[in-house]
KOLKOLZA-132168 format. One record per residue (C-alpha): residue number from 1; x, y, z. Coordinates in steps of 0.2 Angstrom, whole numbers. Layout:
KOLKOLZA-132168
NUM,X,Y,Z .
...
This chain:
KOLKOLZA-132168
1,0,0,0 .
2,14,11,5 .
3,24,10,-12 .
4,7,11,-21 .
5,3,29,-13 .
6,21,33,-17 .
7,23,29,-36 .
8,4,37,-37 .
9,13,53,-28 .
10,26,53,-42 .
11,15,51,-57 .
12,5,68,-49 .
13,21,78,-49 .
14,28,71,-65 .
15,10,78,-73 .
16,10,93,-64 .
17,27,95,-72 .
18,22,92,-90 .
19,2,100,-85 .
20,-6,85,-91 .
21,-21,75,-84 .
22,-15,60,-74 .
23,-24,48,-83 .
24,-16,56,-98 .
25,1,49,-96 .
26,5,32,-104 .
27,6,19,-94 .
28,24,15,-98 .
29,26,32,-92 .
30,19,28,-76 .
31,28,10,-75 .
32,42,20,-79 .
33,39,31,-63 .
34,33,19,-54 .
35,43,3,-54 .
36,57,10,-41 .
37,43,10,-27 .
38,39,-7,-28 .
39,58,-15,-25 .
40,59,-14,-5 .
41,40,-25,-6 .
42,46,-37,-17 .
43,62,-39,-10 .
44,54,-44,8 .
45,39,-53,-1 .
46,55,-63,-8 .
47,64,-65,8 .
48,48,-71,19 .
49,45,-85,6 .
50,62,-88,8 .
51,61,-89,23 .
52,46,-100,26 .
53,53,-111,14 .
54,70,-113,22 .
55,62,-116,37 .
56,50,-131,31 .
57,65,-140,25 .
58,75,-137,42 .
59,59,-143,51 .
60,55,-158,38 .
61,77,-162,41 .
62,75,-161,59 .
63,61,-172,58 .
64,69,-187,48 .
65,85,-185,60 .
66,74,-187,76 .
67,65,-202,69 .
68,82,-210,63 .
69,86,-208,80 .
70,71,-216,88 .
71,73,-230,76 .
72,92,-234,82 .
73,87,-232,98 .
74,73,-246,100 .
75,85,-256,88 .
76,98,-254,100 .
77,90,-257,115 .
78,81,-273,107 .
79,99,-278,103 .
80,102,-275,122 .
81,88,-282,130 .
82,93,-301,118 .
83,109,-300,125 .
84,105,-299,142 .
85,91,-313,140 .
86,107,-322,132 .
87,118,-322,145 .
88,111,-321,162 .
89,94,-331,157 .
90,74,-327,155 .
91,72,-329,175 .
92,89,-317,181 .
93,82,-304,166 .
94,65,-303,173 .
95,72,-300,191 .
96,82,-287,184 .
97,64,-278,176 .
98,55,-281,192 .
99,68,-271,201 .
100,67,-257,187 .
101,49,-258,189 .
102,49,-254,205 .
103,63,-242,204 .
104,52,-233,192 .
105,37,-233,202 .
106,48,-226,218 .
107,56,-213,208 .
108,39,-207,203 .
109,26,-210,215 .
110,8,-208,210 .
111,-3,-192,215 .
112,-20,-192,217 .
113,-25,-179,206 .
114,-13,-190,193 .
115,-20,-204,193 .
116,-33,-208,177 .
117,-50,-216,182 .
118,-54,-225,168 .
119,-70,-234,177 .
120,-65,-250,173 .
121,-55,-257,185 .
122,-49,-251,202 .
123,-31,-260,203 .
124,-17,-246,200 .
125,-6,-246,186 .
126,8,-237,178 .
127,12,-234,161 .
128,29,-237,158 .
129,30,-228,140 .
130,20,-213,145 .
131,23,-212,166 .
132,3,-212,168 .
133,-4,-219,182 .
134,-24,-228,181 .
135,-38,-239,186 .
136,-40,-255,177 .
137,-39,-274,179 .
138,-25,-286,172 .
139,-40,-295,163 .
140,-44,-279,154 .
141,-27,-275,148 .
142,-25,-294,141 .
143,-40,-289,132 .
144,-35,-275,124 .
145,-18,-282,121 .
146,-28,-297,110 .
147,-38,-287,102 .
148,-23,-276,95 .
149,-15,-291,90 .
150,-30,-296,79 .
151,-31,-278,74 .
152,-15,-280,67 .
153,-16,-297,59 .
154,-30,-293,50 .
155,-30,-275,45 .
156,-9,-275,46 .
157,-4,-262,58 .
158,-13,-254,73 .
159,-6,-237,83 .
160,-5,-233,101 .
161,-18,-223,100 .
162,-30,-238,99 .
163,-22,-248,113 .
164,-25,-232,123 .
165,-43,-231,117 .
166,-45,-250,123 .
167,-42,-247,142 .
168,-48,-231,145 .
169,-32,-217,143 .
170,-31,-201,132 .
171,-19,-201,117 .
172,-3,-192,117 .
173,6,-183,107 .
174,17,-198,101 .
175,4,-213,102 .
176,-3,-208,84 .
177,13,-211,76 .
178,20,-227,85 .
179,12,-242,85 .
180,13,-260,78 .
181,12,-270,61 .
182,14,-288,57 .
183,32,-288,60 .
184,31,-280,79 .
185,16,-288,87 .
186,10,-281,105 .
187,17,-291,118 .
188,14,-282,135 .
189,23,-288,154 .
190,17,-283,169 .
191,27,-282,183 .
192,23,-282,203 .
193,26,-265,214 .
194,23,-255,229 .
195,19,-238,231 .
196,31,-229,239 .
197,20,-220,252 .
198,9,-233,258 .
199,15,-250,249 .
200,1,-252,241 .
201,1,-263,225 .
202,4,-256,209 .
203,7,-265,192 .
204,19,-258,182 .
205,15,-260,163 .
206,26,-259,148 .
207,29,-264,131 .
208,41,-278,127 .
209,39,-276,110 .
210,41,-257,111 .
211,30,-247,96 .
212,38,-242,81 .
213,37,-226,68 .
214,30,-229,52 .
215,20,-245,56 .
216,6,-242,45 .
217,18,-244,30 .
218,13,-260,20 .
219,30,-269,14 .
């Protein structure tokens, strides 16, 4: 608008010059006059797309880069998790995760105000992927855990959103884009704990078979 009320500025004194009507002038006369005015808009018009541009591909790079990362990450610890079941045996490996269960659990007792009533159940777990405490039952989590497996064997993939829907918790920001296909069925482990505060029981759920990105892509 600015550079419009300037180049019309111009065009009036360049007539008043000649004493000619404005509309008069030719328009490449008044392109003439006017083209100069309209440099600085088109040089910041050019810069902001630029710059939108530039920042798409920095977000889209940094993107790939952390899913790369998650991926060697659950690679490396399924690698690590083989290894340990290798060396010290299926019973000394479950010891070790009922201790980190528990150690889990102690480091982060539940709140009242924290905990998710998902009015199915009224035995406490933790959510070992998402640090959520809630109400349910070991039957309904078997359940759920069945009927994601048959989700995936028949429609070939199913996310963590619908394991969440099954027993009751909210999505987060991460569950629609992790979840499991025919290669990485859901396997769940539940593990024995105390609450810190009043040893009350408290099972401590996680993923054995942790979800991956991109399971909804059909090799």
């Amino acid at each position: 608008m600015r550079a419009t009320f300037k180049a019309a500025e111009e065009i009036h004194k360049e007539n008043h010059k000649v004493h000619i009507h404005d509309l008069s002038m030719p328009p490449k006369d008044k392109v003439r006059l006017a083209w100069k005015f309209y440099i600085p808009p088109a040089i910041s018009a050019t810069l902001t797309v630029a710059a939108i541009i530039t920042a798409n591909r920095v977000g889209s790079r940094r993107a790939a880069a952390l899913a790369a990362a998650f991926t060697v990450t659950e690679r490396a610890f399924e690698e690590y998790r083989t290894k340990i079941v290798e060396r010290l045996g299926e019973k000394k490996e479950e010891s070790f995760r009922a201790e980190i269960a528990q150690e889990r659990v102690t480091s982060r007792p539940p709140e009242d105000r924290s905990i998710i009533v998902t009015g199915n159940g009224s035995v406490l777990f933790m959510d070992g992927y998402s640090g959520r405490y809630f109400l349910s039952t070991v039957e309904e989590i078997r359940t759920a855990e069945n009927d994601i497996n048959h989700r995936v064997i028949h429609d070939n993939y199913a996310s963590l959103t619908d394991f969440y829907e099954l027993i009751g918790l909210p999505s987060t920001s991460v569950s629609d884009e992790v979840g499991w296909n025919l290669d990485k069925l859901l396997d769940i482990r539940l593990s024995g704990s105390l609450t810190p505060a009043n040893n009350k029981p408290c099972i401590y759920m996680e993923f054995t078979v942790l979800p991956i990105r991109d399971f909804s892509r059909i090799r």
